[in-house]
C-alpha positions, 0 to 999 in steps of 0.5 A: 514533549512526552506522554504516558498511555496506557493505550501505547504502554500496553503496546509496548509491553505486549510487543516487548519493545527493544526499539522504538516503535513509530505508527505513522501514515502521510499524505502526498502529492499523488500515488506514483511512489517513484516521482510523488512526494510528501506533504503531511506526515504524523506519527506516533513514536512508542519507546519501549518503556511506554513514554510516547512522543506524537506530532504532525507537519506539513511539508511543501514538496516542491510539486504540483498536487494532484486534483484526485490527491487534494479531494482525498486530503483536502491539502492544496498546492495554496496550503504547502507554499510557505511550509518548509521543505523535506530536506529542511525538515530531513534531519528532524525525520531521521531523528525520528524514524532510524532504527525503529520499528514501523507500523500503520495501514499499507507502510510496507508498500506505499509510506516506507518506500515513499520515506525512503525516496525521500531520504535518498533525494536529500543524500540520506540512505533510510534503510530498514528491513522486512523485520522492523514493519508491523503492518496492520494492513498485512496482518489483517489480510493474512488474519482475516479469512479467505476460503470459502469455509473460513468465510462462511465461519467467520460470518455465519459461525457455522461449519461447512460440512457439505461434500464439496458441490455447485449447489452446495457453494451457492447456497452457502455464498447465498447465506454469506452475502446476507449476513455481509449485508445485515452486518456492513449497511454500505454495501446495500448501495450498488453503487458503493459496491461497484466502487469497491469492485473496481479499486486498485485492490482487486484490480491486479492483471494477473493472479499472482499481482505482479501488474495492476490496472490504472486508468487502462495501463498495466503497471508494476506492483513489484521491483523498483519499477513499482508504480510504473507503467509496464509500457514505460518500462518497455521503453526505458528498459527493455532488457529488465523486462527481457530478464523477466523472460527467463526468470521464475515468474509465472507464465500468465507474468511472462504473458504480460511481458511478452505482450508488451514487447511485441507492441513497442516493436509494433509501434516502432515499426509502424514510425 
């Protein structure tokens, strides 16, 4: 059944739709993209003459859900058993999602190639490209600033004029943190703030976030190995990282890499 919004036409009109439009997000069974699976799934599918068409449902995934996944959404192995499957559910989703454009928070890294696995597991290639996502999570960190005078612009709506210094830096980082803690009242709890220092977000091994920190293991943030353990990695396909080696990474990347390698070798050594 469909609505009319004009919440969603005016989203329509403003993107000057060719396609549809579905905003969407999901819930799984864990955070490991190439072995979790999905057991929620809304949406929000907008045509681009501003009907809209909404709907949720609840997938049993076949698999254990993790404690740490049912704290966040509260779905228990107990709440999926007698719900259908993905693949008795796959030709009502791809009905659903080809050929659209696809928006929500974080689909470009986490819920697109999470679907997309889905699919492939079932026989059915999704396919989309980098042109058919609007990403809100990847709009607002390119919007939102990140220098220090655009930081200090955003928050104290003032200019930064001084000549570059130390000092000047502090004093300046000083009055930001003042205005964040008047504006967010969260973070005048350290102990919140701690959670936000160490969240999968800024917890990236390297600057140019190709590996990230999880529970003391580096884990691949690119490549079909994304959400794998680098050492993982370095056991199954060595030659992968080996091609890394001479590839265009940067040298703090290749650091990584080597470092690994040199410690399976350790470790098969000391067998």
């Amino acid at each position: 059944m469909f609505i009319i919004s004009d919440k969603f036409k005016k989203i329509a009109k403003t993107l000057k739709l060719d396609k549809p439009l579905v905003i969407f997000d999901m819930e799984t069974t864990g955070q490991t993209i190439y072995k979790d699976k999905i057991i929620e799934l809304a949406y929000i599918k907008i045509y681009s003459d501003g009907r809209v068409k909404k709907d949720e449902m609840i997938l049993d995934p076949q698999m254990p859900i993790s404690r740490e996944s049912t704290a966040v959404h509260g779905l228990s192995d107990k709440d999926v058993s007698s719900k259908p499957t993905f693949r008795k559910k796959a030709q009502e989703i791809w009905e659903i999602f080809n050929g659209c454009y696809y928006s929500g928070f974080n689909v470009m890294n986490f819920d697109l190639p999470i679907l997309r696995r889905e699919f492939i597991r079932v026989g059915m290639d999704f396919d989309y490209n980098i042109s058919q996502i609007i990403d809100c999570r990847v709009i607002y960190q390119h919007m939102v600033p990140r220098s220090l005078a655009a930081t200090y612009r955003y928050y104290c709506g003032k200019e930064f004029r001084q000549s570059h210094t130390a000092l000047g830096d502090v004093e300046v980082s000083a009055e930001i943190l003042v205005k964040q803690l008047d504006k967010y009242s969260e973070i005048r709890d350290l102990d919140f703030i701690n959670k936000i220092h160490q969240s999968p977000e800024n917890s990236y091994v390297d600057s140019s976030r190709k590996f990230y920190w999880k529970q003391g293991r580096a884990y691949f943030a690119f490549s079909k190995y994304i959400g794998v353990a680098l050492s993982e990695v370095a056991k199954i396909n060595p030659k992968f990282l080996k091609w890394i080696l001479t590839a265009d990474f940067s040298e703090e990347t290749k650091t990584i890499v080597k470092k690994s390698l040199e410690s399976i070798k350790e470790a098969i050594k000391k067998k």
